[in-house]
C-alpha positions as CSV (number, residue, x, y, z in Angstrom):
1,X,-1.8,-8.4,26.4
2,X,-4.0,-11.2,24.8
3,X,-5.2,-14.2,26.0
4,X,-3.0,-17.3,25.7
5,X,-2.8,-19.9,23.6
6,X,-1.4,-23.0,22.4
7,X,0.7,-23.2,19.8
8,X,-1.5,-25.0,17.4
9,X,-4.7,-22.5,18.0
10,X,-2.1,-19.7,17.3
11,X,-1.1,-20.9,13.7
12,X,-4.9,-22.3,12.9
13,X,-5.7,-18.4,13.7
14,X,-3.0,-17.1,12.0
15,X,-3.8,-19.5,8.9
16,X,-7.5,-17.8,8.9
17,X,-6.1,-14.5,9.2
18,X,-4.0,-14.6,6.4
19,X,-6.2,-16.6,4.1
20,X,-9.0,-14.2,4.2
21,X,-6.5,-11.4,2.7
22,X,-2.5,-10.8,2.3
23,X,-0.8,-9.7,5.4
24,X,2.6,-8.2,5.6
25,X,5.5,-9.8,8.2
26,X,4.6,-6.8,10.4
27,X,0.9,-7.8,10.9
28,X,1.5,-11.0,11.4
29,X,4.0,-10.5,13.9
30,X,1.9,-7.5,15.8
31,X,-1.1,-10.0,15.8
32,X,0.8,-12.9,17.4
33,X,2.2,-10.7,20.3
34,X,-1.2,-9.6,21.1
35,X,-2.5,-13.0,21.1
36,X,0.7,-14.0,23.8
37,X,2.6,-15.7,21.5
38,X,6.2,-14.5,22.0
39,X,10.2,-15.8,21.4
40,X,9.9,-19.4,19.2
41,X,6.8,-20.4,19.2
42,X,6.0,-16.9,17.3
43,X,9.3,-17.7,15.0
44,X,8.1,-21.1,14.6
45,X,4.5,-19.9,13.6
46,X,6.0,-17.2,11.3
47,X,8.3,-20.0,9.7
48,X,5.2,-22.1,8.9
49,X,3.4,-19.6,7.3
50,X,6.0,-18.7,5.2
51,X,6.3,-22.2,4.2
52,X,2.8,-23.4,3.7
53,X,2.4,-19.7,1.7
54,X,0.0,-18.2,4.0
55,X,2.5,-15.5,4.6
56,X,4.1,-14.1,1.3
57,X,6.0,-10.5,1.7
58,X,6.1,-10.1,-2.6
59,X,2.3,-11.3,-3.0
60,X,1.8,-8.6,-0.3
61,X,3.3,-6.0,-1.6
62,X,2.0,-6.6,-5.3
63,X,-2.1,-7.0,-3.9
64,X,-1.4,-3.8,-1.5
65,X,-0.1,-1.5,-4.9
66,X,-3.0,-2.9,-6.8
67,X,-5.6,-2.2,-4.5
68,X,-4.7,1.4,-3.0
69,X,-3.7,2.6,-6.8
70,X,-7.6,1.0,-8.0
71,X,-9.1,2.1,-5.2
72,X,-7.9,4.9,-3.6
73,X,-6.0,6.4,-6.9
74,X,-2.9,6.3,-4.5
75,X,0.0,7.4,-6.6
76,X,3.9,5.4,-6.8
77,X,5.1,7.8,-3.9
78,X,2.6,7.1,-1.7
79,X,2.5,3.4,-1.8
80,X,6.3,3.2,-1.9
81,X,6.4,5.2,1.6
82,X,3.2,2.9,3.0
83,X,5.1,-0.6,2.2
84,X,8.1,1.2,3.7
85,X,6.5,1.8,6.6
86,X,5.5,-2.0,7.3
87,X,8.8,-3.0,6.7
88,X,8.7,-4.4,3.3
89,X,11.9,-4.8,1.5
90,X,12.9,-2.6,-1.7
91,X,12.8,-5.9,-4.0
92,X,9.0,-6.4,-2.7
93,X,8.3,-2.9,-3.0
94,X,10.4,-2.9,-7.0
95,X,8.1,-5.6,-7.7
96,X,4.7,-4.4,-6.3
97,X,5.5,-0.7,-8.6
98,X,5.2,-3.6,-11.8
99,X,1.8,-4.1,-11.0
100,X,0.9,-0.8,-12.0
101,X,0.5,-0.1,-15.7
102,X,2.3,3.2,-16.6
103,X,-0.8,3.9,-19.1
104,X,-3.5,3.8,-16.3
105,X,-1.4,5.5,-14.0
106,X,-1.2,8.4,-16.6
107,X,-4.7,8.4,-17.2
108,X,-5.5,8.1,-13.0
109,X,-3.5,11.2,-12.5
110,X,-5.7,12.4,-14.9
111,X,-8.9,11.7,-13.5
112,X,-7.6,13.0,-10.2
113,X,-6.4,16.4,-11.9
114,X,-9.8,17.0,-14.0
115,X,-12.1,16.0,-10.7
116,X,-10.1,18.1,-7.9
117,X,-10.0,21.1,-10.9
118,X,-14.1,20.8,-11.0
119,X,-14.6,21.3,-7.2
120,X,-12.2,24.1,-7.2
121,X,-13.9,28.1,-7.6
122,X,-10.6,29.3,-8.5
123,X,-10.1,32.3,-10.6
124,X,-6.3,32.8,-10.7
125,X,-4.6,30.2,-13.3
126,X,-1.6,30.4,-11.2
127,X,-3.2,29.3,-8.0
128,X,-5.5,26.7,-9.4
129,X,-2.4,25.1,-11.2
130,X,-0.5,25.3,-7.5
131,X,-3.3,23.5,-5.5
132,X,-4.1,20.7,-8.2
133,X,-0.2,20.0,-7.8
134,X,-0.3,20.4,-4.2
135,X,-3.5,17.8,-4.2
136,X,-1.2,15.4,-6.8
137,X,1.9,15.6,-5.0
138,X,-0.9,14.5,-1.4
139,X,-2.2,11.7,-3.3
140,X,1.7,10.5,-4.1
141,X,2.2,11.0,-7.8
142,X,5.4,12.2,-8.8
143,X,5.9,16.2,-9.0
144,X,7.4,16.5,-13.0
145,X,4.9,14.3,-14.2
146,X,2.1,16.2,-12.2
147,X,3.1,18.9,-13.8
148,X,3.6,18.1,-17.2
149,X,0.2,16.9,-16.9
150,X,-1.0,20.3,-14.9
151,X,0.7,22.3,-18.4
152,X,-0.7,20.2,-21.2
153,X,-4.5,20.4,-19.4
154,X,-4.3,24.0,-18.3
């Protein structure tokens, strides 16, 4: 258990936690326990947030798809199952898969393909087509379009 707090100190922390990037309910929530904040006051903080936008589930969702898809070349699969697993709803997680240009993600699943196929010392066509699924299907990107992609390259 955390230390406790007042009420105010709570929400002036949570305001700063939030502000410096977008948390989901479920990290807000985990982070206010920890700190001792428990029952209503943690409803009342969470309410406030909401209200004064610090705490926005949709702006979550659409900054978390961005980023792991840019950054870690995360395919729709994967970031689906992540927002799932912090409890974000299937609208949030609808509108999040908008933010993700069906062009680039065609041309990311390409990158990913043609860089895991020039680390790989595979002779066999067969197998080589098999683990640059298998290393798709890891990174979340749907199987059909892996391997159409897999065909036309190979």
């Amino acid at each position: 258990m955390g230390e406790w707090v007042s009420k105010e100190e709570a929400l002036t922390k949570m305001q700063r936690y939030c502000a410096y990037q977008d948390r989901c309910h479920q990290e807000v929530r985990s982070k206010l326990l920890n700190m001792g904040v428990y029952g209503d006051w943690l409803e009342e903080i969470m309410v406030l947030l909401i209200e004064e936008n610090f705490l926005n589930e949709e702006r979550f969702a659409r900054s978390f798809a961005r980023g792991k898809f840019r950054m870690k070349q995360w395919g729709r699969n994967r970031i689906r199952k992540e927002l799932r697993q912090r409890n974000i709803s299937d609208y949030c997680i609808r509108k999040a898969m908008e933010e993700i240009e069906e062009q680039d993600y065609q041309d990311t699943l390409k990158a990913v393909l043609l860089k895991k196929a020039g680390s790989l010392k595979e002779e066999d066509a067969f197998k080589m087509k098999n683990k640059l699924a298998r290393h798709a299907l890891g990174r979340g990107f749907e199987p059909d379009l892996a391997w159409q992609l897999i065909e036309r390259l190979w």
